[in-house]
Backbone as numpy.savetxt, mean C-alpha at the origin, in Angstrom:
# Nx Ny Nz CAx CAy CAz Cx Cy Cz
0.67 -9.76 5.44 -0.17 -8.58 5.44 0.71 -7.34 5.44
-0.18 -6.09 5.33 0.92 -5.08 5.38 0.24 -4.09 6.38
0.68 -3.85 7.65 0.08 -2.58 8.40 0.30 -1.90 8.97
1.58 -1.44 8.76 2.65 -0.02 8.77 3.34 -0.04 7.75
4.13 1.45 7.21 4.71 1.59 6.43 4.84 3.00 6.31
6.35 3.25 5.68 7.05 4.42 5.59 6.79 5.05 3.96
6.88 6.46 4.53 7.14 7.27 2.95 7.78 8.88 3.20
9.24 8.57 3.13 10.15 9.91 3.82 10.43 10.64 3.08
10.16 10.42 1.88 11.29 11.17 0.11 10.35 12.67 0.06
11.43 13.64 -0.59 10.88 14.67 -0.62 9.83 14.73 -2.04
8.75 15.60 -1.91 7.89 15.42 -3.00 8.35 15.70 -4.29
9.69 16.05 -4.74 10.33 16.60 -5.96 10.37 15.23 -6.40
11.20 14.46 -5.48 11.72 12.79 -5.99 10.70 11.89 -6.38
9.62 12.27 -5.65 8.32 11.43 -5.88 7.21 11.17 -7.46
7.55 13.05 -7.31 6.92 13.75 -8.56 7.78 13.48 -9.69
9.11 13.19 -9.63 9.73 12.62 -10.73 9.82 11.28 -11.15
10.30 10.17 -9.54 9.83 8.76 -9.79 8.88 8.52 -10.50
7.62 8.93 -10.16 6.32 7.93 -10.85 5.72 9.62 -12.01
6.28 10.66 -12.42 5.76 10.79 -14.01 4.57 12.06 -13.40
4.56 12.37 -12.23 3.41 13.33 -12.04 3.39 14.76 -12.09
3.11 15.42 -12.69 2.78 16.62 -13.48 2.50 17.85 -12.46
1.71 17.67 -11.31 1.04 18.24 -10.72 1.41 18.17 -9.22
1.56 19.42 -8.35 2.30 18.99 -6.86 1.57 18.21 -6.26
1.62 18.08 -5.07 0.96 17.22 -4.33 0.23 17.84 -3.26
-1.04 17.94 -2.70 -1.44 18.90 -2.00 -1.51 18.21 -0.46
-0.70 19.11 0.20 -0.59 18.67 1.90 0.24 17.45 1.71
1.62 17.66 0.86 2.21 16.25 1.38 2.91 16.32 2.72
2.93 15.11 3.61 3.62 15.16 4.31 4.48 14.00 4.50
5.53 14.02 4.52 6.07 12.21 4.55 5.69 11.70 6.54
5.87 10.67 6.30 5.27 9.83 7.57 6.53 8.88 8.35
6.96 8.64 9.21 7.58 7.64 9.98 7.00 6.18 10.10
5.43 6.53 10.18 4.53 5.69 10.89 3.38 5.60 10.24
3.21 5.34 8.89 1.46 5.73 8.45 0.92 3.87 9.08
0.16 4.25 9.44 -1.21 3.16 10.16 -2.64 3.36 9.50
-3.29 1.96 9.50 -4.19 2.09 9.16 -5.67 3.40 9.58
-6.53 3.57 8.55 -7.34 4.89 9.21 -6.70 6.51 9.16
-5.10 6.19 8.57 -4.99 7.42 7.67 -4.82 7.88 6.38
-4.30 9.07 6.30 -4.26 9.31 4.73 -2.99 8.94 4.15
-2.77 7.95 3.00 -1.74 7.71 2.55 -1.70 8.22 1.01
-0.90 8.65 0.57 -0.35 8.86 -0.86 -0.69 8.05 -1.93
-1.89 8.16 -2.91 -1.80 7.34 -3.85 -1.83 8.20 -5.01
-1.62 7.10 -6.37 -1.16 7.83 -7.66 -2.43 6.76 -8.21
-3.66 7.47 -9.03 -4.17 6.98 -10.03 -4.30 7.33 -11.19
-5.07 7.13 -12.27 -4.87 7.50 -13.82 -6.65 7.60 -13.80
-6.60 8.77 -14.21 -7.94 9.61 -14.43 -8.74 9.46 -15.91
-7.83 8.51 -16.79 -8.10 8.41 -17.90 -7.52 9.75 -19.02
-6.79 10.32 -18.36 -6.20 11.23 -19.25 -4.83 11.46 -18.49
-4.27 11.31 -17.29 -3.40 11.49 -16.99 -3.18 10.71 -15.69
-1.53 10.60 -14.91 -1.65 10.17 -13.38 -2.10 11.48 -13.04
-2.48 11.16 -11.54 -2.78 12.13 -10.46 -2.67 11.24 -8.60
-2.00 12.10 -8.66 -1.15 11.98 -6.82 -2.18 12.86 -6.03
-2.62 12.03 -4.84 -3.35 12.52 -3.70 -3.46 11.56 -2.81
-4.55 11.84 -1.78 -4.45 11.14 -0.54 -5.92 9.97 -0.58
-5.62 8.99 -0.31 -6.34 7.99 0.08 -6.61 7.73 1.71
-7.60 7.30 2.06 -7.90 6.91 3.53 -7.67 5.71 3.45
-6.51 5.19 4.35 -6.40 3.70 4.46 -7.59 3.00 5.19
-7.89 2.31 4.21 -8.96 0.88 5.17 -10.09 1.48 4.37
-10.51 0.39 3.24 -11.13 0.19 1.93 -12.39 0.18 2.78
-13.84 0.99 2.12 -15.17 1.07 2.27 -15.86 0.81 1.30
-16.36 -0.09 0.72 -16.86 -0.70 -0.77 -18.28 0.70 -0.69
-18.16 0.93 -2.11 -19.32 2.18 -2.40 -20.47 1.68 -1.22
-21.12 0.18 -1.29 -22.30 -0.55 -1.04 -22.28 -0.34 0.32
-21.02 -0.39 1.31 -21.09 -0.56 2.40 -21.95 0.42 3.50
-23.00 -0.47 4.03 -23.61 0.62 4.81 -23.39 1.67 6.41
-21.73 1.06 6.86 -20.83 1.67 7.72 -19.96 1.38 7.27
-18.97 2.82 7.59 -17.51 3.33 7.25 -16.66 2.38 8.07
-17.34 1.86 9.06 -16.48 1.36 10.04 -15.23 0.05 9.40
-16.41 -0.51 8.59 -15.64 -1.58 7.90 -14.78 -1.79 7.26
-13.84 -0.46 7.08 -12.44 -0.25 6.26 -11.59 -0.44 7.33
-11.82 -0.32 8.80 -10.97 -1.08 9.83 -10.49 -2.47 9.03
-11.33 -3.34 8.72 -11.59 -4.72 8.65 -10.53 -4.55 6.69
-10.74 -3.51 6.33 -10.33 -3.82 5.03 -9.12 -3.05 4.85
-8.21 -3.37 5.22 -7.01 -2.71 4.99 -6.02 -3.24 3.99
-6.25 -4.49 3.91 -5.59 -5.92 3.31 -6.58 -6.37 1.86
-6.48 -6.72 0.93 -7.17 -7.68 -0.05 -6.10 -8.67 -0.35
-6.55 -9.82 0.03 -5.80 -10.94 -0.94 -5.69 -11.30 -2.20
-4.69 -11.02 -2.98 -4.47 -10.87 -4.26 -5.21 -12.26 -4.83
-5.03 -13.40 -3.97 -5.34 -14.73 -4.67 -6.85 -14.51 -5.12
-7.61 -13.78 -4.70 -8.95 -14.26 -4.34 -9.79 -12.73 -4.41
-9.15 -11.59 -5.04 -9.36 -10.48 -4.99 -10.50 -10.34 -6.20
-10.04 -10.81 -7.52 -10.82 -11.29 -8.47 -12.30 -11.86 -8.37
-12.46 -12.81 -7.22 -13.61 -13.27 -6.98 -14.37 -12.44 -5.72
-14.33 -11.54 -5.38 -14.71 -11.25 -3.94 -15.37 -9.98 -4.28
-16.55 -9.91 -3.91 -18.09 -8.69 -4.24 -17.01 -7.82 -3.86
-16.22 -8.03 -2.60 -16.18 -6.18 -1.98 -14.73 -5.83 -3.45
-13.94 -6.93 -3.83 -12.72 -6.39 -4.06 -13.08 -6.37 -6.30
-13.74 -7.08 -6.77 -13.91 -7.25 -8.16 -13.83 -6.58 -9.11
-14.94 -5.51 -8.45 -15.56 -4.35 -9.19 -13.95 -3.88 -9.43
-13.30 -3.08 -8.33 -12.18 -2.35 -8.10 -10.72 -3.30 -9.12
-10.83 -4.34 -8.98 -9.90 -5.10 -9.43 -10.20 -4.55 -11.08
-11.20 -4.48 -11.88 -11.51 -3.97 -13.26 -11.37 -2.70 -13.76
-11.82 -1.58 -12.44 -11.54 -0.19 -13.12 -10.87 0.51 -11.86
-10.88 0.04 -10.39 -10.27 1.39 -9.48 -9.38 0.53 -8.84
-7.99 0.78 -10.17 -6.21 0.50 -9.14 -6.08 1.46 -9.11
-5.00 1.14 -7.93 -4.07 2.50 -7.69 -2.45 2.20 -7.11
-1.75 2.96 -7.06 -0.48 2.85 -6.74 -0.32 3.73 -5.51
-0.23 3.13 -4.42 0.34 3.60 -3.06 1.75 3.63 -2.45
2.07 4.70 -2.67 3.65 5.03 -2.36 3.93 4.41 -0.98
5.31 4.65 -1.36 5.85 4.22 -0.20 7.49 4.00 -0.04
8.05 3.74 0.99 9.90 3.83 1.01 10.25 2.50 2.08
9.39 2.00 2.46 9.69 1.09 4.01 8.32 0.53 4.13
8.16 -0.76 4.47 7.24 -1.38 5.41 7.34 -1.94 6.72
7.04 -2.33 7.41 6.95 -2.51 8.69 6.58 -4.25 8.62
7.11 -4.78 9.51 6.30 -6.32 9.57 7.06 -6.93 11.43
6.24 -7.97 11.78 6.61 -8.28 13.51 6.87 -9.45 12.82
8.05 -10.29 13.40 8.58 -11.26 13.40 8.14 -11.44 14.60
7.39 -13.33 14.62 7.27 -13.63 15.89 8.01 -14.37 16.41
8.43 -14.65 18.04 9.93 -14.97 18.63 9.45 -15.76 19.77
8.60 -16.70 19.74 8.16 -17.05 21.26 6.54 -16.29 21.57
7.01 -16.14 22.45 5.97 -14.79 23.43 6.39 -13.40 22.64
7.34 -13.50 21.71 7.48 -11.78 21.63 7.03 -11.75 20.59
7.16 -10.08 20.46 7.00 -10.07 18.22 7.91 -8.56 18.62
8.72 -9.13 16.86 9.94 -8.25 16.83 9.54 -7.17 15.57
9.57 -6.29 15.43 9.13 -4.90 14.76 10.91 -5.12 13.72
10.28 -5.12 12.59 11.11 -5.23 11.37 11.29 -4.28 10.17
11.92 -2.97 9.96 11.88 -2.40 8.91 12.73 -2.74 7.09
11.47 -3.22 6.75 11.79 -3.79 5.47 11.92 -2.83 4.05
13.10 -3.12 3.26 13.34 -1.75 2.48 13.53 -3.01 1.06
13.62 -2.51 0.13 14.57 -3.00 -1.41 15.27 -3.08 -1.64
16.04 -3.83 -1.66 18.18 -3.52 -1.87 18.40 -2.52 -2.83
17.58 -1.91 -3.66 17.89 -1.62 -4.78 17.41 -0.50 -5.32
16.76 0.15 -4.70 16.01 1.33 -4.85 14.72 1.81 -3.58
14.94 3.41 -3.52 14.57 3.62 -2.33 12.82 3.67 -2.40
12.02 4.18 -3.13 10.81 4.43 -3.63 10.37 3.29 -4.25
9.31 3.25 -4.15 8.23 1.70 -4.64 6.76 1.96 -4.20
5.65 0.95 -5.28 4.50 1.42 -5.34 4.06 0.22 -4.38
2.81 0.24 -3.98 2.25 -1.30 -3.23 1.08 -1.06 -4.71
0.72 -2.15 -5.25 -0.55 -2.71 -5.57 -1.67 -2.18 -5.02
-2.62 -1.66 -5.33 -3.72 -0.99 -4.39 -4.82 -0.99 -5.39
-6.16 -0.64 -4.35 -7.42 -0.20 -5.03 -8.00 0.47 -3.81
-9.12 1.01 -4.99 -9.35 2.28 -4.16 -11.29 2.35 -4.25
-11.98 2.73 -3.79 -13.25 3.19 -4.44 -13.78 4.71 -3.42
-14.91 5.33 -4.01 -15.26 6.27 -3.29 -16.99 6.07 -2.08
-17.44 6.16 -1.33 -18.46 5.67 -0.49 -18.93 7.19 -0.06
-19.92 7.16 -0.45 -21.20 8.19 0.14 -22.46 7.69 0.82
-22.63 8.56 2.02 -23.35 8.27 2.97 -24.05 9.75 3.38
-25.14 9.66 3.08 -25.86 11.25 2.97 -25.10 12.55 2.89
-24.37 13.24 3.14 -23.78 14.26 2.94 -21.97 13.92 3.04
-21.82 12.57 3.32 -20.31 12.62 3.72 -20.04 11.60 2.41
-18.66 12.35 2.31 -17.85 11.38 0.99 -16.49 11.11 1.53
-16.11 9.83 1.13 -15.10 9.21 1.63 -14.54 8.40 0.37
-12.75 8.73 -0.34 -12.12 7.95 -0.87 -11.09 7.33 0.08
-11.29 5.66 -0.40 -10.52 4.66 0.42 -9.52 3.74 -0.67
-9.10 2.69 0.12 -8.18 2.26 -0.08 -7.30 0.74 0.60
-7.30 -0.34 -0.29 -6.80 -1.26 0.39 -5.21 -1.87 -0.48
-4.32 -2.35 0.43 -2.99 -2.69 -0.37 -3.50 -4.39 -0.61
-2.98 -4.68 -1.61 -3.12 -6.00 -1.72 -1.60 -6.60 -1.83
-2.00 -7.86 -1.24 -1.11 -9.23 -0.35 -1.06 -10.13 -1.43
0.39 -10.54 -1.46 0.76 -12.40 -1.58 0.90 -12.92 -0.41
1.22 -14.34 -0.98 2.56 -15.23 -0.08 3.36 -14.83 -0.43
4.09 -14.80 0.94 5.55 -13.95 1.38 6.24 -15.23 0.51
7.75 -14.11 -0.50 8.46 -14.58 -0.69 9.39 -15.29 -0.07
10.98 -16.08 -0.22 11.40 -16.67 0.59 12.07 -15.67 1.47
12.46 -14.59 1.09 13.07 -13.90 2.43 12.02 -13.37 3.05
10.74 -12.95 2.95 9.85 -12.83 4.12 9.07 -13.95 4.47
9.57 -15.08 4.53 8.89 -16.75 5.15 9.54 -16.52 6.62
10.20 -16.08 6.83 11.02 -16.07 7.96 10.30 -14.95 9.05
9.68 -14.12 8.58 9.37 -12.74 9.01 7.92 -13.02 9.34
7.03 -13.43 7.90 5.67 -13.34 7.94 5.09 -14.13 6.70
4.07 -14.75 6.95 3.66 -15.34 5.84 2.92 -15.20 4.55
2.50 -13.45 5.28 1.99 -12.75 3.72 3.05 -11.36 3.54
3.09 -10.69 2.67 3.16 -9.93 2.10 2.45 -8.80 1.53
2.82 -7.61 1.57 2.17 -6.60 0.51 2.61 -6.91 -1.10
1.95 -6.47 -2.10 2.73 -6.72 -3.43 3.31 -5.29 -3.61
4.40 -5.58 -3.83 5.66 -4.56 -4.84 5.42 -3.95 -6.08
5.00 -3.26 -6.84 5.16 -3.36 -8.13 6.64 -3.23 -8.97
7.13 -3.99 -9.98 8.54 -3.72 -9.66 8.54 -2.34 -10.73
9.68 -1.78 -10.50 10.33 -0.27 -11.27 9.47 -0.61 -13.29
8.99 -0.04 -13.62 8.71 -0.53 -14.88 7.05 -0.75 -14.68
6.63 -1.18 -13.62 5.18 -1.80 -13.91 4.20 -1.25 -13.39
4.99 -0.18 -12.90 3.30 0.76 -12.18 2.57 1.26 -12.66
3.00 1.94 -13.95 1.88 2.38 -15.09 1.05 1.56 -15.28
1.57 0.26 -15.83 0.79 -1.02 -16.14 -0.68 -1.48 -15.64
-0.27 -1.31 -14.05 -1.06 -1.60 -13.17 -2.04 -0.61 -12.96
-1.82 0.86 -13.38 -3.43 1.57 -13.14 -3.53 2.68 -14.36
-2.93 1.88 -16.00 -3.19 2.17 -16.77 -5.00 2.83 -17.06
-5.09 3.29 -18.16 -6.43 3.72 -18.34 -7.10 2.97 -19.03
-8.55 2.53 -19.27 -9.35 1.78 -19.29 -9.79 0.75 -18.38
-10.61 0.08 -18.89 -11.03 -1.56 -17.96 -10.46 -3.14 -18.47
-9.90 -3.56 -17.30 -9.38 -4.87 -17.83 -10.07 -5.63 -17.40
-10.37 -6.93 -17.41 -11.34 -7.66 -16.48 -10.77 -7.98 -15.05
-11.51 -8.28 -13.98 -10.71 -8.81 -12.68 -9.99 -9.93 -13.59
-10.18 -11.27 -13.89 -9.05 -11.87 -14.03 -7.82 -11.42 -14.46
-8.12 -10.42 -15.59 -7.08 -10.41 -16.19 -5.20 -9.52 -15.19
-6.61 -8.46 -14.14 -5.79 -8.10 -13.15 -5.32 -8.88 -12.41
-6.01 -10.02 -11.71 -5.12 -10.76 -11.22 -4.11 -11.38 -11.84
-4.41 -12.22 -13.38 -3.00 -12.97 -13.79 -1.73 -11.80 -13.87
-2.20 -10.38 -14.06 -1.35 -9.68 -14.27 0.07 -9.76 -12.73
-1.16 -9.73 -11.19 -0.04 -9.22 -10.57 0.32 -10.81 -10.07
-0.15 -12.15 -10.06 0.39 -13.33 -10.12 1.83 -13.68 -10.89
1.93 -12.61 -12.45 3.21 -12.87 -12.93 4.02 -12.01 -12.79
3.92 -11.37 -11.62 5.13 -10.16 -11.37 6.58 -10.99 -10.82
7.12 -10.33 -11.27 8.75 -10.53 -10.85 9.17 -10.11 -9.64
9.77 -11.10 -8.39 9.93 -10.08 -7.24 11.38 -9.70 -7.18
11.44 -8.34 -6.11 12.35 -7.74 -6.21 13.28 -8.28 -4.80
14.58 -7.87 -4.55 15.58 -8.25 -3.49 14.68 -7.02 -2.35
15.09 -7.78 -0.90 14.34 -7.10 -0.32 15.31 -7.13 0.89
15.47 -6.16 1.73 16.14 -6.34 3.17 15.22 -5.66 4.52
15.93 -6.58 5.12 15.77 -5.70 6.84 16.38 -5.59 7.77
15.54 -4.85 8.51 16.19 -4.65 10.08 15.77 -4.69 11.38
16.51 -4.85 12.29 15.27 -4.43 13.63 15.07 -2.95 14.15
14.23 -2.86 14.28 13.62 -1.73 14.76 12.80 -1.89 16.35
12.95 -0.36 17.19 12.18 -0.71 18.50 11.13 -0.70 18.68
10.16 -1.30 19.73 8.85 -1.29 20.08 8.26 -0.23 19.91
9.11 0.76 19.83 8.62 2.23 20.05 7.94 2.41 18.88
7.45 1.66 17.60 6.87 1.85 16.15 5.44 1.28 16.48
5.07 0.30 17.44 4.32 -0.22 17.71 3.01 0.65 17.91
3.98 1.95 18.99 2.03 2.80 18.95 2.14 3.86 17.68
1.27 4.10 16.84 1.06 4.53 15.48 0.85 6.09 16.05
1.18 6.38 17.15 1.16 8.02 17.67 2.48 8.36 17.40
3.50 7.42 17.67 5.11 7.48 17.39 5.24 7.98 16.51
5.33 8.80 16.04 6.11 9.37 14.06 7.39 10.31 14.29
8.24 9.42 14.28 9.63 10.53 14.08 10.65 9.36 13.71
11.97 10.10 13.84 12.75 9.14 13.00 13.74 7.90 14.09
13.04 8.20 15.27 12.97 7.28 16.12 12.81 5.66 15.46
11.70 5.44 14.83 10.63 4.80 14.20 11.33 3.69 13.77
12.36 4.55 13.44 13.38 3.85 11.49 14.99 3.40 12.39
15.12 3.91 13.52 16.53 3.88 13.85 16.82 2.31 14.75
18.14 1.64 13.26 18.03 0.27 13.83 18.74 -0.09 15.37
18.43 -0.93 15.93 18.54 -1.41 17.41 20.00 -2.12 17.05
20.37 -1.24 18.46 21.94 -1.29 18.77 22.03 -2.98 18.66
């Protein structure tokens, strides 16, 4: 699963990484983004990308409480294709959710160890995402869920799912313009290529999602 994660880069680097035209309004980079806030996504409007903020924890249009994007923070890629809340979105609303670092607990016994996981190979990377918008008499809400594999072999050790990566090259791909079918989105992110990945330990202190500083990120002596 994925349910912390970093995004520190200044918005120049960002706006050049992924191709976006237009600043970014209220960016702020994060130590600590947690579920239930606003995270950075990049979609394609059908005429261009566009960078803004998503509310983490997905609210399907249908849903008759907001509450339930607690519960949806995650889609499983295997099964995303078949699933009322995730289908629709799998055909016309991807998105690309920035990011520089994820977070994952290695469990140790009785403990769980707080892990900051990066790319060997480049500092910026998209997660796989979808998004839809939910209205409820006067209130509007755009959301947002990252979607999961099985953890590759260097995160078998860590955790048994994963967020998906998109690798350098395929993010356009993924929230190109038009409609593809859900399957076809899924075989798409089933044949992705994965990338080298590293980590570290990090302190408990990441654990409460009030923490945001660079505390967060600083590896244990």
């Amino acid at each position: 699963m994925c349910g912390r994660f970093t995004l520190l880069a200044d918005e120049v680097k960002i706006l050049q990484e992924f191709g976006i035209n237009q600043p970014i309004d209220h960016y702020q980079p994060s130590y600590n983004i947690a579920p239930g806030q606003n995270v950075l996504a990049i979609i394609h409007d059908g005429k261009e990308k566009r960078a803004g903020y998503l509310r983490w924890g997905l609210i399907p249009s249908w849903a008759n409480d907001e509450k339930v994007g607690y519960k949806m923070i995650n889609a499983r890629s295997e099964t995303a294709h078949e699933k009322p809340s995730f289908q629709r979105l799998m055909a016309r609303k991807r998105c690309l959710i920035v990011a520089d670092s994820f977070y994952e607990w290695k469990r140790d016994g009785g403990e769980k160890q707080p892990k900051r996981i990066q790319l060997g190979d480049r500092e910026l990377f998209a997660f796989a995402g979808l998004w839809d918008k939910w209205e409820h008499d006067e209130q509007k809400l755009f959301t947002c869920t990252i979607l999961t594999k099985a953890a590759n072999p260097f995160m078998q050790d860590i955790h048994h799912r994963m967020p998906i990566i998109l690798p350098k090259g395929r993010e356009d791909a993924w929230i190109e313009a038009g409609e593809q079918s859900p399957e076809e989105a899924y075989h798409f992110l089933q044949a992705l290529e994965m990338e080298e990945l590293q980590a570290y330990d990090v302190a408990s202190y990441v654990n409460s999602a009030k923490n945001n500083d660079a505390e967060c990120i600083a590896p244990l002596a």
